[in-house]
C-alpha positions as CSV (number, residue, x, y, z in Angstrom):
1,X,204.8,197.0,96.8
2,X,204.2,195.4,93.1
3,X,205.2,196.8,90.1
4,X,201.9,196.3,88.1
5,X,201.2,199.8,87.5
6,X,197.7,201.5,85.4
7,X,198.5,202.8,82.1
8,X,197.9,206.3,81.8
9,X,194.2,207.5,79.9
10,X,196.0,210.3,78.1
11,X,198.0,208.4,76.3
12,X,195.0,206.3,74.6
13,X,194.1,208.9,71.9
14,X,198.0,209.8,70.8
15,X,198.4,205.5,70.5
16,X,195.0,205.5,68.6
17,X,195.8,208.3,66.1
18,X,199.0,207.2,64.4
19,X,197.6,203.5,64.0
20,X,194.2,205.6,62.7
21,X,191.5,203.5,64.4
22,X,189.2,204.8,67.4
23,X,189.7,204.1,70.9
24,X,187.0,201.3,71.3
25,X,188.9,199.2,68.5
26,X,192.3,199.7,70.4
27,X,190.6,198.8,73.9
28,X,188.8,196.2,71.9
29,X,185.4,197.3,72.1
30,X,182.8,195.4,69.9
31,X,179.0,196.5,70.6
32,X,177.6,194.2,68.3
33,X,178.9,190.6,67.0
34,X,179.3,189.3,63.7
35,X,176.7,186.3,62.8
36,X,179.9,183.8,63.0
37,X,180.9,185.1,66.3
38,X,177.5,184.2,67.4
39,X,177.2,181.1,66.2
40,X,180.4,179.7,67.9
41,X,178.9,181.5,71.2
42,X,175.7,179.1,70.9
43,X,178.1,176.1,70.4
44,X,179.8,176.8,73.2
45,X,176.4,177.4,75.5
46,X,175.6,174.4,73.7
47,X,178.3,172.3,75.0
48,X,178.6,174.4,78.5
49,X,174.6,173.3,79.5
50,X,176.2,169.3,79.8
51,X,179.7,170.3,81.4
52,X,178.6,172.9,83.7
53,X,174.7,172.6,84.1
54,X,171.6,175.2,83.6
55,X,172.1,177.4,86.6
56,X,176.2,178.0,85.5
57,X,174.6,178.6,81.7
58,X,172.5,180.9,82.5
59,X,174.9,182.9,84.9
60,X,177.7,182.9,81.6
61,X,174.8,184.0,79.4
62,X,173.9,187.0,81.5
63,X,177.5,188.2,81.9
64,X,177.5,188.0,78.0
65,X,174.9,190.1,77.2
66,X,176.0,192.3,79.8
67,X,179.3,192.6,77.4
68,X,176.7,192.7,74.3
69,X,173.7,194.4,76.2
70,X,173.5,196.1,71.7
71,X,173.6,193.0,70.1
72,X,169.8,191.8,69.4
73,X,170.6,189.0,67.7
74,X,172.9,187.2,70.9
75,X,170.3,188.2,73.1
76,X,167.6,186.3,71.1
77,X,169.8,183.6,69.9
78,X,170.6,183.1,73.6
79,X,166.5,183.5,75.1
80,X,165.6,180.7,72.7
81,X,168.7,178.7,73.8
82,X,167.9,178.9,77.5
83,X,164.3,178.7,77.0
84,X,164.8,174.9,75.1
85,X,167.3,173.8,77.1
86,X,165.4,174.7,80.6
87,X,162.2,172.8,78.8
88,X,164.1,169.6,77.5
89,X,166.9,169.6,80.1
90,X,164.0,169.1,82.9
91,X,165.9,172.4,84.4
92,X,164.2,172.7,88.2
93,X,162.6,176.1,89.0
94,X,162.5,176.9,85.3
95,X,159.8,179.8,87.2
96,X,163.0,181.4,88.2
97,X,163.9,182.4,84.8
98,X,161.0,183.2,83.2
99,X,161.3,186.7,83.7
100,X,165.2,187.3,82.0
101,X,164.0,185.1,79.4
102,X,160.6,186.9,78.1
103,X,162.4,190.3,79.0
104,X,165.3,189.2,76.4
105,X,162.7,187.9,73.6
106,X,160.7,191.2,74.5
107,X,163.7,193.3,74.0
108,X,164.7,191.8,70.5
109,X,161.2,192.0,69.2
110,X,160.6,195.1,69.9
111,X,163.7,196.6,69.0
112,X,163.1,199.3,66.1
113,X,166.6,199.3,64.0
114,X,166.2,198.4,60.7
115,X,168.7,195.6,60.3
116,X,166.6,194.0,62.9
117,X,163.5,193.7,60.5
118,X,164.4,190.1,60.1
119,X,165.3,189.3,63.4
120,X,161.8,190.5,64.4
121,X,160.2,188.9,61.3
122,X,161.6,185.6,62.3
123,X,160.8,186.0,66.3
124,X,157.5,186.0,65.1
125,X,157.7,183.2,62.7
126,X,158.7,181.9,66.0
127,X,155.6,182.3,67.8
128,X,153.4,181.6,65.3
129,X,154.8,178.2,64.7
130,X,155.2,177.3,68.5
């Protein structure tokens, strides 16, 4: 028998109350990312697409967003970034992720939020200059 043990749940909002912060800040919980924080993201898919290839990318990227599934702007940041780098990187069966891909760009540019207005008025700056 180990001794790892789970910490007990009830104790989560007594910990959080003194220290005055809500339970997703102590258990770390972040649903959206600052601009900096994505920006390093991108430079480390950047340098992860020669060190570990396309299909290795592209599984990191979607266990990302999975962590971020809020954050518009990492999901389109990270659609254009796969979308270039499966084009120029001569990616094989770049069919395969067509669909992720155009369900990401779909999903940031048609999503409604406010703060978004950019992000949706640059997507289709995007398109229109493609």
């Amino acid at each position: 028998m180990n001794s790892n043990s789970k910490p007990d749940i009830e104790l989560l909002a007594p910990i959080a109350r003194p220290l005055d912060i809500s339970l997703d800040t102590l258990l770390s919980f972040h649903e959206k990312l600052s601009d900096t924080e994505i920006e390093e993201i991108i430079r480390k898919m950047d340098g992860m697409f020669s060190e570990e290839g396309y299909e290795k990318t592209y599984e990191w990227a979607l266990r990302l967003i999975k962590e971020y599934p809020n954050c518009n702007m990492l999901i389109w940041q990270t659609a254009v970034m796969l979308d270039a780098r499966r084009i120029t990187d001569k990616c094989t069966n770049q069919e395969k992720y067509d669909k992720q891909i155009n369900a990401w760009y779909e999903l940031a540019l048609h999503d409604e939020n406010e703060e978004k207005s950019l992000l949706k008025e640059k997507l289709q700056h995007d398109n229109m200059t493609v």
